[in-house]
MDAnalysis code that builds the backbone (N, CA, C; Angstrom):
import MDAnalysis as mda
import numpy as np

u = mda.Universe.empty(672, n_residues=224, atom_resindex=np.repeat(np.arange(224), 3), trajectory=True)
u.add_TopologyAttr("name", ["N", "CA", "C"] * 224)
u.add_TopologyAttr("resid", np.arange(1, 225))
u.add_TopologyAttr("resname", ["UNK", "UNK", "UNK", "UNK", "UNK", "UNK", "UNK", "UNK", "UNK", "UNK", "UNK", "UNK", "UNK", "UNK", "UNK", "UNK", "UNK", "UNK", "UNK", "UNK", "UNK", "UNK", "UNK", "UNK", "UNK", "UNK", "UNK", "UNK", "UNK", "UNK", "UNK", "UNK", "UNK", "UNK", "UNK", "UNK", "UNK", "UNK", "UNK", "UNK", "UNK", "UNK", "UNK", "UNK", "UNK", "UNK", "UNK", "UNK", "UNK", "UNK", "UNK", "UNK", "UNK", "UNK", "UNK", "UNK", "UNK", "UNK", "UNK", "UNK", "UNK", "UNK", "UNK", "UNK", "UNK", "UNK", "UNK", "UNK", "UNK", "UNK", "UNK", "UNK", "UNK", "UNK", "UNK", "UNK", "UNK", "UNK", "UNK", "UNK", "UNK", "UNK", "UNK", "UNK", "UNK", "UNK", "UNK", "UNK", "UNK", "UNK", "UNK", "UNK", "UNK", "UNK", "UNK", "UNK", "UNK", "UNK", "UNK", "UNK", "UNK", "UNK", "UNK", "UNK", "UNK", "UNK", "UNK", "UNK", "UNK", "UNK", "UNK", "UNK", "UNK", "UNK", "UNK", "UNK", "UNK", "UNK", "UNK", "UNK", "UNK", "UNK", "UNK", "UNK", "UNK", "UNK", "UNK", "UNK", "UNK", "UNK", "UNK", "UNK", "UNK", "UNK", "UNK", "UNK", "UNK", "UNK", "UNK", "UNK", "UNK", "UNK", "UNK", "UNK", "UNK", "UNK", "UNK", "UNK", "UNK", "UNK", "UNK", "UNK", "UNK", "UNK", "UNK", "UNK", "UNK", "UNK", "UNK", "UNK", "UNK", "UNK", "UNK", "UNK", "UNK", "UNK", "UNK", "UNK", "UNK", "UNK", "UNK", "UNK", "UNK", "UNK", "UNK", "UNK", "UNK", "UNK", "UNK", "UNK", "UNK", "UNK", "UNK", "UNK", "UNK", "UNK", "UNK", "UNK", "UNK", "UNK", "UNK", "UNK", "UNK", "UNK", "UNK", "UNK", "UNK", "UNK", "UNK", "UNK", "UNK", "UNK", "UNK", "UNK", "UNK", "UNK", "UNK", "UNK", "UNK", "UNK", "UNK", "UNK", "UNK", "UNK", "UNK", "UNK", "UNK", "UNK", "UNK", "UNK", "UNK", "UNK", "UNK", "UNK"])
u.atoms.positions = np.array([
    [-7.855, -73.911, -259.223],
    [-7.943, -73.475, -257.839],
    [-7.216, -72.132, -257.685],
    [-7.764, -71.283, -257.012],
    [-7.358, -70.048, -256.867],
    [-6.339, -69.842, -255.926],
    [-4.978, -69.192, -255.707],
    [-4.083, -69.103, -254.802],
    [-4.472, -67.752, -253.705],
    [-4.279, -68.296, -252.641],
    [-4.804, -67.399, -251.348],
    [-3.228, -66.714, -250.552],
    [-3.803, -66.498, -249.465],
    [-2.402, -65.396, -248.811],
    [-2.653, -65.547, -247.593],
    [-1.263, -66.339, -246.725],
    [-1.900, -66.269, -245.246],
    [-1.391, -65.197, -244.517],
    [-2.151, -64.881, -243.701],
    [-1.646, -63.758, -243.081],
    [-1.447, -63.940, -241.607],
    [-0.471, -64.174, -241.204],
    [-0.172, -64.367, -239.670],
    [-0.077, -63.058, -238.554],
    [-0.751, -62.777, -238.204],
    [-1.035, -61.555, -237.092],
    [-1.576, -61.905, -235.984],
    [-1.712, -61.036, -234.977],
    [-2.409, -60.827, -233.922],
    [-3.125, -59.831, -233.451],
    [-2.762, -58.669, -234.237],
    [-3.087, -57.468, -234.111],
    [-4.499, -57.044, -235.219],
    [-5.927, -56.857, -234.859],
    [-7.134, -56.594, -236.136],
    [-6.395, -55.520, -236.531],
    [-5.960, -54.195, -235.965],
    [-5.666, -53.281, -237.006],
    [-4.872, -53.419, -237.969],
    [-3.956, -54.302, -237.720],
    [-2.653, -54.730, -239.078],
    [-3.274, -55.492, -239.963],
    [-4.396, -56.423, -239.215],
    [-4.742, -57.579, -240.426],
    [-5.668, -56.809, -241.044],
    [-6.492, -55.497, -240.689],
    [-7.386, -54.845, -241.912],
    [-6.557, -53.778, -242.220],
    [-5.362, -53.712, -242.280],
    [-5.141, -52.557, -242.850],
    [-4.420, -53.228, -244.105],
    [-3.915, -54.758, -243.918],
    [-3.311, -55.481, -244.879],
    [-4.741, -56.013, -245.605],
    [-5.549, -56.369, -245.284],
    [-6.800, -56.516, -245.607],
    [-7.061, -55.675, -247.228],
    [-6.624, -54.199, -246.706],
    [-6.933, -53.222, -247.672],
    [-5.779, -52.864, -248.838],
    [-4.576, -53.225, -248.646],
    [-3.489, -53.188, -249.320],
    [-3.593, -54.542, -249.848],
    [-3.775, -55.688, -249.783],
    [-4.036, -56.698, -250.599],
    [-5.288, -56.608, -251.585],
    [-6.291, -55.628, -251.243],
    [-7.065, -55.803, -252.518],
    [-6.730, -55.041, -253.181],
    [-5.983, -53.869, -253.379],
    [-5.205, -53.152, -253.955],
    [-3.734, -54.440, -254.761],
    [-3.767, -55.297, -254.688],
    [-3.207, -56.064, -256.050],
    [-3.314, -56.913, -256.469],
    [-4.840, -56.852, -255.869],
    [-5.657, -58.102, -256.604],
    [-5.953, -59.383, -255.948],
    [-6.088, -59.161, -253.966],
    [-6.373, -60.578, -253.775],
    [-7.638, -59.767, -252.688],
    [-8.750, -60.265, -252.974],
    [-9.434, -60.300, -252.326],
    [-10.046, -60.980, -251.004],
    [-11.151, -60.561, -250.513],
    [-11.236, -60.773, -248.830],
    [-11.558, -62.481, -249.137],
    [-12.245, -63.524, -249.821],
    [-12.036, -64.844, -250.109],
    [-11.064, -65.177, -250.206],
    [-9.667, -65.056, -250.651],
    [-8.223, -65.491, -250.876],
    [-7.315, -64.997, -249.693],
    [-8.518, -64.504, -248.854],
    [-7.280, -64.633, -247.537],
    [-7.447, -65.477, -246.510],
    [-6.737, -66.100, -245.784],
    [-7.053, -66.785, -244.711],
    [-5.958, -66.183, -243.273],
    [-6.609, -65.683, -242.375],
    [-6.069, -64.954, -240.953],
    [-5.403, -66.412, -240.114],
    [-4.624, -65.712, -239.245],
    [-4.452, -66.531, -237.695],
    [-3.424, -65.734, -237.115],
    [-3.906, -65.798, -235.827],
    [-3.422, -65.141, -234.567],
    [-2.169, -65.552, -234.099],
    [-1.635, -66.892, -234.129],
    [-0.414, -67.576, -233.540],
    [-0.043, -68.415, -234.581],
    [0.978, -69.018, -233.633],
    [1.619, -70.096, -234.805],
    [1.089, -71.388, -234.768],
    [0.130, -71.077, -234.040],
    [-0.724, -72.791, -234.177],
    [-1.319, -72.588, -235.314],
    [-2.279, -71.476, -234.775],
    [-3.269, -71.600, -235.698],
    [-2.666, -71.469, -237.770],
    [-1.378, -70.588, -237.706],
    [-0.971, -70.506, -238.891],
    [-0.692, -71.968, -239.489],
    [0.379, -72.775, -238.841],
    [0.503, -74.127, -239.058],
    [-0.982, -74.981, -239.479],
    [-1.913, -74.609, -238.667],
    [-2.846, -75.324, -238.991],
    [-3.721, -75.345, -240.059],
    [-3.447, -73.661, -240.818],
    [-4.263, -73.202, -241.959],
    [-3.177, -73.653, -243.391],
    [-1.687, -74.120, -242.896],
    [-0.595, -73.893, -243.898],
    [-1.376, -75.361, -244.167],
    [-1.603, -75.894, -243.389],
    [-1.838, -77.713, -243.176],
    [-2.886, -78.157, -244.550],
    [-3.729, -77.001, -244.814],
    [-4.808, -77.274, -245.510],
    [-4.090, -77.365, -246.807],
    [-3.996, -79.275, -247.430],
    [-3.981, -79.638, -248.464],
    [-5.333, -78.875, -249.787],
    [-5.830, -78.510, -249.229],
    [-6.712, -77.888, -250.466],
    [-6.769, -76.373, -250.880],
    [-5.532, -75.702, -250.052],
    [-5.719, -74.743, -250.808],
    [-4.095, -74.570, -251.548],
    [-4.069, -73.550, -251.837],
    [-2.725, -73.203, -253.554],
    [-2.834, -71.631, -252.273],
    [-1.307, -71.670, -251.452],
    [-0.731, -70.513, -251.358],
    [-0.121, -69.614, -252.202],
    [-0.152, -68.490, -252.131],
    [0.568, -67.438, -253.500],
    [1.987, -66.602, -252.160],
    [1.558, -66.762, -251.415],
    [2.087, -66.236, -249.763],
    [1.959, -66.449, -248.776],
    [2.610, -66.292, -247.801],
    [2.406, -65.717, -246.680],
    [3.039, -64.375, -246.071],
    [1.886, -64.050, -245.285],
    [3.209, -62.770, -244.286],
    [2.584, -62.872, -243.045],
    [3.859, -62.786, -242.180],
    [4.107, -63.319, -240.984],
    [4.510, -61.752, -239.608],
    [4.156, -62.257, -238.917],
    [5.012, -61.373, -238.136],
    [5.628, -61.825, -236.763],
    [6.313, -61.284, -236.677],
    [7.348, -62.135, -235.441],
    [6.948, -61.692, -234.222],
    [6.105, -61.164, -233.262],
    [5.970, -61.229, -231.735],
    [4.866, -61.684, -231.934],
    [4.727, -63.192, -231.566],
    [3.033, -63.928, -231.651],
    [2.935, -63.732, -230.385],
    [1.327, -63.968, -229.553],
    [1.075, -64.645, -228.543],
    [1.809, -65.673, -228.083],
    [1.897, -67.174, -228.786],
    [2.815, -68.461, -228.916],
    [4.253, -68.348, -229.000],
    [4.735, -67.556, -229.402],
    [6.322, -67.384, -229.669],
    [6.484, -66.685, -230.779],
    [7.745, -66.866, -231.429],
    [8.086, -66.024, -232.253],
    [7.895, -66.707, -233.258],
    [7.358, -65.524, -234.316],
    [7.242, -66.019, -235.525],
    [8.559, -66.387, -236.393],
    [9.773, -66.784, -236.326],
    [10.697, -67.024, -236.736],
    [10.241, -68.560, -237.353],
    [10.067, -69.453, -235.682],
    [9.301, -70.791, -235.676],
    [8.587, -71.017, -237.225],
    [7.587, -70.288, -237.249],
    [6.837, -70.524, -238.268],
    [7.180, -70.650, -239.640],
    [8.147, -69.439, -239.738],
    [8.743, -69.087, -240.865],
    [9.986, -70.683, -241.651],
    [10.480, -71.230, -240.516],
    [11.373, -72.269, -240.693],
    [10.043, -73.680, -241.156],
    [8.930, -72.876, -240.301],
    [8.137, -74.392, -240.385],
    [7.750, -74.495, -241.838],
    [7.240, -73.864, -242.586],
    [6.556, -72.854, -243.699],
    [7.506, -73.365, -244.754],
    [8.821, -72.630, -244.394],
    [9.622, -73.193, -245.569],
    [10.084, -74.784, -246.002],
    [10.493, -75.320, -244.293],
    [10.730, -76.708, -244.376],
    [9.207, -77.680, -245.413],
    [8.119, -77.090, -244.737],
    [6.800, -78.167, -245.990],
    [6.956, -77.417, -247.095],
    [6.819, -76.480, -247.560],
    [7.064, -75.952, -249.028],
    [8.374, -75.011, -249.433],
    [9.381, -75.308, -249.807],
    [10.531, -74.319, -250.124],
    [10.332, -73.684, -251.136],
    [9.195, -73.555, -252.204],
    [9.092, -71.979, -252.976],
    [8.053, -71.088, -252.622],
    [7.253, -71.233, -250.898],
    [6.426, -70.431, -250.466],
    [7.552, -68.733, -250.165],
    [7.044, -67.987, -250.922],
    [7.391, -66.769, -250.188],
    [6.954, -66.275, -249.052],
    [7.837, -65.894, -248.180],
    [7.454, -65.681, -246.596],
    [7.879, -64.617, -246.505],
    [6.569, -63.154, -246.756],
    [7.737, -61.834, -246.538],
    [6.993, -61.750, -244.714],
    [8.167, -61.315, -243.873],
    [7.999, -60.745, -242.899],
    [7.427, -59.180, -242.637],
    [6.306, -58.884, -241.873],
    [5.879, -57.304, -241.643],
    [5.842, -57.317, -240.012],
    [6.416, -56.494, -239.859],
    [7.225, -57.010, -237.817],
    [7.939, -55.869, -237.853],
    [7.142, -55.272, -236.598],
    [7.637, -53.918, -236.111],
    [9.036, -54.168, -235.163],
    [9.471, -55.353, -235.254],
    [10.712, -55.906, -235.130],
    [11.865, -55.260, -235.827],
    [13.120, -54.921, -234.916],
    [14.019, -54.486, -235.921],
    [15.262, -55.265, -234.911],
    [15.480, -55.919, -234.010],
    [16.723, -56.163, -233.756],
    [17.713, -56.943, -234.289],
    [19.244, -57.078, -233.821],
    [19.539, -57.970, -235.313],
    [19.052, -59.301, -235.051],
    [18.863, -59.551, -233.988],
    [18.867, -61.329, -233.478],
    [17.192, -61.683, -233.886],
    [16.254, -60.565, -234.280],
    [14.883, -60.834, -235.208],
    [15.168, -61.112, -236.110],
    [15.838, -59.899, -236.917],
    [16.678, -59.977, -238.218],
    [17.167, -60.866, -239.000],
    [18.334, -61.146, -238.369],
    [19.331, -62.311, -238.867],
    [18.433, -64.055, -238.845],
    [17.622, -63.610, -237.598],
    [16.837, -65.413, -237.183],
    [15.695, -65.171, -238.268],
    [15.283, -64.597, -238.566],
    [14.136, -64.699, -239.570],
    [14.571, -64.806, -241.033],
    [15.878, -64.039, -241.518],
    [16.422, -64.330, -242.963],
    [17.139, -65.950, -242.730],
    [17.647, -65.809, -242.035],
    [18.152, -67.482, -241.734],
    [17.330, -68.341, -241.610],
    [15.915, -68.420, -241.243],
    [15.240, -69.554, -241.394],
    [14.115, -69.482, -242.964],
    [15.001, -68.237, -243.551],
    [14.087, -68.516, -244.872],
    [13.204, -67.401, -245.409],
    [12.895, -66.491, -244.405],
    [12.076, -65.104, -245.017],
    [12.875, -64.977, -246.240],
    [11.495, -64.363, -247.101],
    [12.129, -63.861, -248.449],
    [12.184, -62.447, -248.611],
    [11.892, -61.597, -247.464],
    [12.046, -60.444, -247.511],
    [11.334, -59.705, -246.094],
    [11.922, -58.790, -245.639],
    [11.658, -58.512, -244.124],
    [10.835, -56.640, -244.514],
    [10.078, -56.241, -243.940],
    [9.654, -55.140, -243.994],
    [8.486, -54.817, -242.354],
    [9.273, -53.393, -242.420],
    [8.888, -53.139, -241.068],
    [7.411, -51.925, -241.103],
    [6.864, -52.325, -240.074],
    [5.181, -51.839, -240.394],
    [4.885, -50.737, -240.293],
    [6.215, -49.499, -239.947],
    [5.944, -48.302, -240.321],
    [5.715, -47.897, -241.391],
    [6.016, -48.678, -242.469],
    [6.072, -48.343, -243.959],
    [4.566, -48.193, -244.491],
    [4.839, -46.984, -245.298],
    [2.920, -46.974, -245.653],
    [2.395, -47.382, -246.684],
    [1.478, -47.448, -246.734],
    [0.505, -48.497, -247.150],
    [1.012, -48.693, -248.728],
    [1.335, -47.595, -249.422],
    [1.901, -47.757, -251.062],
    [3.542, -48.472, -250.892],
    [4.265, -48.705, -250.478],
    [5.445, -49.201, -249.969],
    [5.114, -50.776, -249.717],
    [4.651, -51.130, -248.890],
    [4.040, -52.208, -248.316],
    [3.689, -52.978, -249.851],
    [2.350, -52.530, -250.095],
    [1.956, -52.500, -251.640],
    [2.554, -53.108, -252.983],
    [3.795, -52.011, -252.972],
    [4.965, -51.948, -253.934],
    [5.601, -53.412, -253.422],
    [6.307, -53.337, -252.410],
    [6.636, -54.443, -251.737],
    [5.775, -56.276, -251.900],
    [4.716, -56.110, -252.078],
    [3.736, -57.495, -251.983],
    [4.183, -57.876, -253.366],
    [3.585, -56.769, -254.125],
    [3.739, -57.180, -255.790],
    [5.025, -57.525, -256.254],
    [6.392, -57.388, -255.580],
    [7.982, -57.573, -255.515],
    [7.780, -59.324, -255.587],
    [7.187, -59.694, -254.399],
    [6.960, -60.563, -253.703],
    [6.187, -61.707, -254.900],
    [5.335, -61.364, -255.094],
    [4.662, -62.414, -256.067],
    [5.457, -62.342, -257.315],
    [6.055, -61.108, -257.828],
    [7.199, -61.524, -259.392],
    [8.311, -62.268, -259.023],
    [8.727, -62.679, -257.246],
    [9.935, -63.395, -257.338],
    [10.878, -62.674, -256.809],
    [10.846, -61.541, -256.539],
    [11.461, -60.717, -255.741],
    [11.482, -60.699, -254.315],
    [12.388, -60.460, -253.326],
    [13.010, -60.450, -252.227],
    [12.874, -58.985, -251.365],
    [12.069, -58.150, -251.508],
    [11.949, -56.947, -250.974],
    [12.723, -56.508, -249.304],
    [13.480, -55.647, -249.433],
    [13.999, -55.825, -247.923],
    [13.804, -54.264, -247.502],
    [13.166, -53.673, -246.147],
    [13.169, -52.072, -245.667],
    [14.644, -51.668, -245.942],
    [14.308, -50.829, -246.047],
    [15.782, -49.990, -246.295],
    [16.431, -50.039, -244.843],
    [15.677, -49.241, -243.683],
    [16.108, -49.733, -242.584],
    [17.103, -50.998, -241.812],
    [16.347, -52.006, -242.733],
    [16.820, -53.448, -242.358],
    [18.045, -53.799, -243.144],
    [17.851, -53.351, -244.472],
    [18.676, -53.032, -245.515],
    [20.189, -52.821, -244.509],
    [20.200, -51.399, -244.421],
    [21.309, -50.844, -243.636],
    [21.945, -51.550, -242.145],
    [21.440, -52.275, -241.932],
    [21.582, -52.803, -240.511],
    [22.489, -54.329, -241.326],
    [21.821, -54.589, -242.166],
    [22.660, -55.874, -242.705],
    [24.122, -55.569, -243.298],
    [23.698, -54.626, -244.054],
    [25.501, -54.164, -244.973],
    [25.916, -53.533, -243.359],
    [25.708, -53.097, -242.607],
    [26.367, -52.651, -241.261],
    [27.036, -53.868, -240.235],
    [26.305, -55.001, -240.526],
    [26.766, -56.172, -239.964],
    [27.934, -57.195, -240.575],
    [27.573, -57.008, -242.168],
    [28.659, -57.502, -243.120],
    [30.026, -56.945, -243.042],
    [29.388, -55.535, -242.931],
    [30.520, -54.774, -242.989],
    [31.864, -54.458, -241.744],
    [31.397, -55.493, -240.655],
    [31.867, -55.653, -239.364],
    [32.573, -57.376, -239.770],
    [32.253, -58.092, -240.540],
    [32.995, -58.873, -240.798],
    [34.311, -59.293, -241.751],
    [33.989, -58.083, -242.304],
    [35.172, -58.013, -243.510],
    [36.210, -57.705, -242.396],
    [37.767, -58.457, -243.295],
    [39.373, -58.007, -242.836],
    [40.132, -58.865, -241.777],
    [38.871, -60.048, -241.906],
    [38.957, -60.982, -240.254],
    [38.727, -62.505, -240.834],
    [39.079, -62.913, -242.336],
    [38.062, -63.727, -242.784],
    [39.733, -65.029, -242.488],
    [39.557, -65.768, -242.160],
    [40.715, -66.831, -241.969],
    [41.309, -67.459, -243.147],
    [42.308, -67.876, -243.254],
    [42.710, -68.320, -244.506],
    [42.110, -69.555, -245.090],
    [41.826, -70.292, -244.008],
    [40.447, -71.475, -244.473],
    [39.735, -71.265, -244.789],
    [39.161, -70.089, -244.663],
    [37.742, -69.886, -244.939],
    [37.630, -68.941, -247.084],
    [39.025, -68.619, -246.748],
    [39.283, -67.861, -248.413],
    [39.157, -69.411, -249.168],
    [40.281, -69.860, -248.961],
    [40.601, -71.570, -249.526],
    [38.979, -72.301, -249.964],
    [38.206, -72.328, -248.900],
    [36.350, -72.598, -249.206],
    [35.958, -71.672, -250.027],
    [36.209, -70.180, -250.025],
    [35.510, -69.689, -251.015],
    [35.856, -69.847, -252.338],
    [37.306, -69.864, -252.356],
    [37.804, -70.418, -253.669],
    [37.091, -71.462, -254.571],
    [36.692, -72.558, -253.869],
    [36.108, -73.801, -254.109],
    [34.846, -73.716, -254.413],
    [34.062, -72.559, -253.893],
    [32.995, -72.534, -253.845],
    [32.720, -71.528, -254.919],
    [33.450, -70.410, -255.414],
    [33.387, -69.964, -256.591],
    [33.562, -70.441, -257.961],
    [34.200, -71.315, -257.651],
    [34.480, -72.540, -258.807],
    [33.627, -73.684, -258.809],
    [32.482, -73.789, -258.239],
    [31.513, -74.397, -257.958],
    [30.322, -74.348, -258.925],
    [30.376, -72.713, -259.154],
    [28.975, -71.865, -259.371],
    [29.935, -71.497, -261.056],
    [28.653, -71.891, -262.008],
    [29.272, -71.748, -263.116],
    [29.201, -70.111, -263.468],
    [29.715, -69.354, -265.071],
    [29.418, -68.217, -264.926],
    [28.137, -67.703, -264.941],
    [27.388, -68.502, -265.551],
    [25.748, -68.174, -265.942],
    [25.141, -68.103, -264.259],
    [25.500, -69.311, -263.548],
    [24.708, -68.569, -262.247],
    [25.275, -67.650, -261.676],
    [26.594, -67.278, -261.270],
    [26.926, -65.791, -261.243],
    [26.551, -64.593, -261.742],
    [26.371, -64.732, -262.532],
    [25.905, -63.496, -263.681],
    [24.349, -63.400, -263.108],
    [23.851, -64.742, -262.932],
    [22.313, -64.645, -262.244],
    [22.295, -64.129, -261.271],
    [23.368, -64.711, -260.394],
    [23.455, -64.155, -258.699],
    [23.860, -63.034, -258.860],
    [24.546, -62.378, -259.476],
    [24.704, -61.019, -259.466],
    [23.223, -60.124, -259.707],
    [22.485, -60.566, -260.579],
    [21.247, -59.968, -260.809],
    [20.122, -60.093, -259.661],
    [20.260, -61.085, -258.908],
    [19.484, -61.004, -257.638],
    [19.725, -60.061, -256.810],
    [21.173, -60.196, -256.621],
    [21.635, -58.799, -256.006],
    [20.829, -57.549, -256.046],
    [21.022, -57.168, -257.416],
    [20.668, -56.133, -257.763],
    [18.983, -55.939, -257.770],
    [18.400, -57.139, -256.845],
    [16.734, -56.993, -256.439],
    [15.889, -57.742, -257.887],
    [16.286, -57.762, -259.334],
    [15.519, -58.291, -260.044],
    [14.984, -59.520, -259.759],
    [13.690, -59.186, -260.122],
    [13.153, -60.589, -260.419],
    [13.104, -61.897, -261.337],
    [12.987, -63.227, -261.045],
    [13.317, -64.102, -262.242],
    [12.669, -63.329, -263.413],
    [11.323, -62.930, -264.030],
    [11.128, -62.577, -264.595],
    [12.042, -61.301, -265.637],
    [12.511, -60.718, -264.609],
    [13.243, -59.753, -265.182],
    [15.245, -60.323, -265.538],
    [15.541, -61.190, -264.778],
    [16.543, -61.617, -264.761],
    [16.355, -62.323, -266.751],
    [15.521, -63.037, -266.540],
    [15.153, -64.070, -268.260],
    [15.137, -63.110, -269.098],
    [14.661, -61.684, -269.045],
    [14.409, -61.039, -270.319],
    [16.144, -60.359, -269.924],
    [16.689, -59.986, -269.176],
    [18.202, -59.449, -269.063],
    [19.311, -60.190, -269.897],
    [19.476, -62.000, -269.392],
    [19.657, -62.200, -269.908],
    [19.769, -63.246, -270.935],
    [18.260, -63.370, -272.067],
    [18.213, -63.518, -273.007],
    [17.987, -65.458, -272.753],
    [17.552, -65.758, -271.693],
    [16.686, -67.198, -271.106],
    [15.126, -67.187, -270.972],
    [14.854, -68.166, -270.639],
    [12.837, -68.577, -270.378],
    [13.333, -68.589, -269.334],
    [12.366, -68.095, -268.278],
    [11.709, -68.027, -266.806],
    [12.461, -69.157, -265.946],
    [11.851, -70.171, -267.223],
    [12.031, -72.066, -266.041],
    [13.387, -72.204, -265.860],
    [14.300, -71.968, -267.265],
    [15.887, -71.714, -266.820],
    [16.309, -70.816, -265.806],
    [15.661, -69.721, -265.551],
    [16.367, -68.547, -264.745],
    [16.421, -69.779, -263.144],
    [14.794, -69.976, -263.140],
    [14.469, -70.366, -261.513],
    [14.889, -71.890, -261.698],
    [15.503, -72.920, -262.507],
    [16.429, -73.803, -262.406],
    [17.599, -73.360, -262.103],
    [18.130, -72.537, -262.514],
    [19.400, -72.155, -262.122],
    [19.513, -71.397, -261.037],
    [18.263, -70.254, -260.335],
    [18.443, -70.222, -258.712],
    [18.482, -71.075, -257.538],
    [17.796, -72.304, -258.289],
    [17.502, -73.527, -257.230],
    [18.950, -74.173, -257.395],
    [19.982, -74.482, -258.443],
    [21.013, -74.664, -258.170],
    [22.298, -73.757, -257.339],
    [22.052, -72.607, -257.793],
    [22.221, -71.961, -256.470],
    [22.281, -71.903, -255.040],
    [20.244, -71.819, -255.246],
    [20.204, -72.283, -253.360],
    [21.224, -73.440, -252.633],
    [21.046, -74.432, -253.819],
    [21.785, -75.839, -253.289],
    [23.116, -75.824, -253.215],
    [24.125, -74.795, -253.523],
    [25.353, -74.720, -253.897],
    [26.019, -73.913, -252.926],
    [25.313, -72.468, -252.052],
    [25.562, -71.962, -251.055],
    [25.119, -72.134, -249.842],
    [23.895, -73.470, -249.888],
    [23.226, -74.074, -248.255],
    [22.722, -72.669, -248.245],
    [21.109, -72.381, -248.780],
    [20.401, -71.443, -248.335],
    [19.265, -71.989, -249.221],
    [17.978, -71.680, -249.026],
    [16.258, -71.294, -249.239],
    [15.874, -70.013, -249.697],
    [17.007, -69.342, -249.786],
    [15.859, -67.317, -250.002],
    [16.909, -66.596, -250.919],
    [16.468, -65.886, -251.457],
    [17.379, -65.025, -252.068],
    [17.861, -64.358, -251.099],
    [17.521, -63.740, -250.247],
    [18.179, -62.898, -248.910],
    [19.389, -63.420, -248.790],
    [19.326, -64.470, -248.484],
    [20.554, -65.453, -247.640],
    [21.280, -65.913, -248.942],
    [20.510, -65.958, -249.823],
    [21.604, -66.269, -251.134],
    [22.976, -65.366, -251.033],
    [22.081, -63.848, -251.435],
    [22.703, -62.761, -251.350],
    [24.052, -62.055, -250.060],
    [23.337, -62.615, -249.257],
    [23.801, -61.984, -248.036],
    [25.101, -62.875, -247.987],
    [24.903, -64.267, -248.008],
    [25.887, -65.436, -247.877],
    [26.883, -65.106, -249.277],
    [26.448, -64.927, -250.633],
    [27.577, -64.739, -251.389],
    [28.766, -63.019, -251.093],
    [27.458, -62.605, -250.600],
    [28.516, -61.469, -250.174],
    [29.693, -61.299, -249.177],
    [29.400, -62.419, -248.353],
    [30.071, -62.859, -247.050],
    [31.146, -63.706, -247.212],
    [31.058, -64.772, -248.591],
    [32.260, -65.502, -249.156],
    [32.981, -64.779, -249.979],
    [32.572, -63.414, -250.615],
    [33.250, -62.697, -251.244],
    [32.957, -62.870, -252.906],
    [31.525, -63.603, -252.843],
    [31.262, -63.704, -254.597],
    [30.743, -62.426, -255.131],
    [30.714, -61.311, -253.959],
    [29.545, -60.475, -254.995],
    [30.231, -59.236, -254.046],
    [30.226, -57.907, -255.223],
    [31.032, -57.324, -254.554],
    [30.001, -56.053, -253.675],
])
């Protein structure tokens, strides 16, 4: 069975202009399936017969916000990648969409080779984030450092001693945007080990995405 790509929009010009940047890496107009809201997305995610490779979502539906979806999406499947394309930039889009699980946020000014670059991130396992959005996050982190309570060091302590060195050394490489693929040939593992040992991860810092992996170890102070 062939893996398809949902595409959550409302807007025809975004969905053919993604239309045209998806066959540009290889998924054609059969392997896509559209919807306008979050019903209708839920209702296409619903279809036991098809093999998702993606979704991308965008957050001002008709129905509400696509955040909803994004939590819904991940809660039935937790290794669906959910990159966000949402001319959205505030932090409370931001932060609510990496928190319920986006695996990477990108904003729709970006042109069409970016976007592109970005999808194919997306299917090796990668976490693609706008630079834009990028900066707005280390700008928000960076408002929390110098304030962190002494309880909260004491947890990180615990929680660094939690995470053996091999997933550190991994989590450090997420950081740095690689993909499992690229993480296994770095360092010197098969694939299935790399993404066993991110899923112990996920489970070890209470997160679903590399985003929030990342963002959250940076926030306990695992990653510098």
């Amino acid at each position: 069975m062939s893996e398809v790509i949902l595409i959550v929009d409302d807007e025809p010009p975004m969905r053919e202009r993604l239309r045209r940047i998806l066959a540009g890496v290889g998924f054609l107009d059969d392997a896509l399936r559209y919807a306008g809201d979050i019903a209708q997305g839920k209702a296409l995610a619903g279809d036991a017969g098809l093999r998702w490779a993606m979704a991308l979502v965008d957050l001002g539906l008709p129905d509400g916000s696509g955040i909803e979806l994004i939590a819904w999406l991940r809660a039935r499947d937790p290794e669906l990648p959910v990159l966000v394309i949402s001319a959205w930039s505030t932090e409370e889009m931001i932060l609510g969409a990496l928190r319920a699980g986006a695996s990477g946020y990108l904003l729709k000014e970006r042109d069409d080779l970016e976007i592109g670059m970005s999808l194919r991130s997306v299917l090796r396992g990668g976490s693609p984030i706008d630079p834009f959005i990028a900066r707005r996050i280390l700008g928000l982190i960076g408002q929390t450092q110098g304030a962190v309570p002494a309880i909260a060091l004491e947890a990180d302590s615990a929680l660094r001693d939690s995470l053996s060195e091999r997933e550190l050394t991994i989590l450090a490489h997420v950081a740095q945007g690689m993909s499992n693929r690229e993480i296994a040939e770095t360092v010197s593992l098969s694939r299935w080990t790399v993404d066993t040992h991110i899923r112990h991860i996920y489970g070890k810092l209470a997160v679903n995405s590399r985003t929030q992996a990342v963002h959250t170890a940076r926030l306990r102070g695992l990653l510098r």
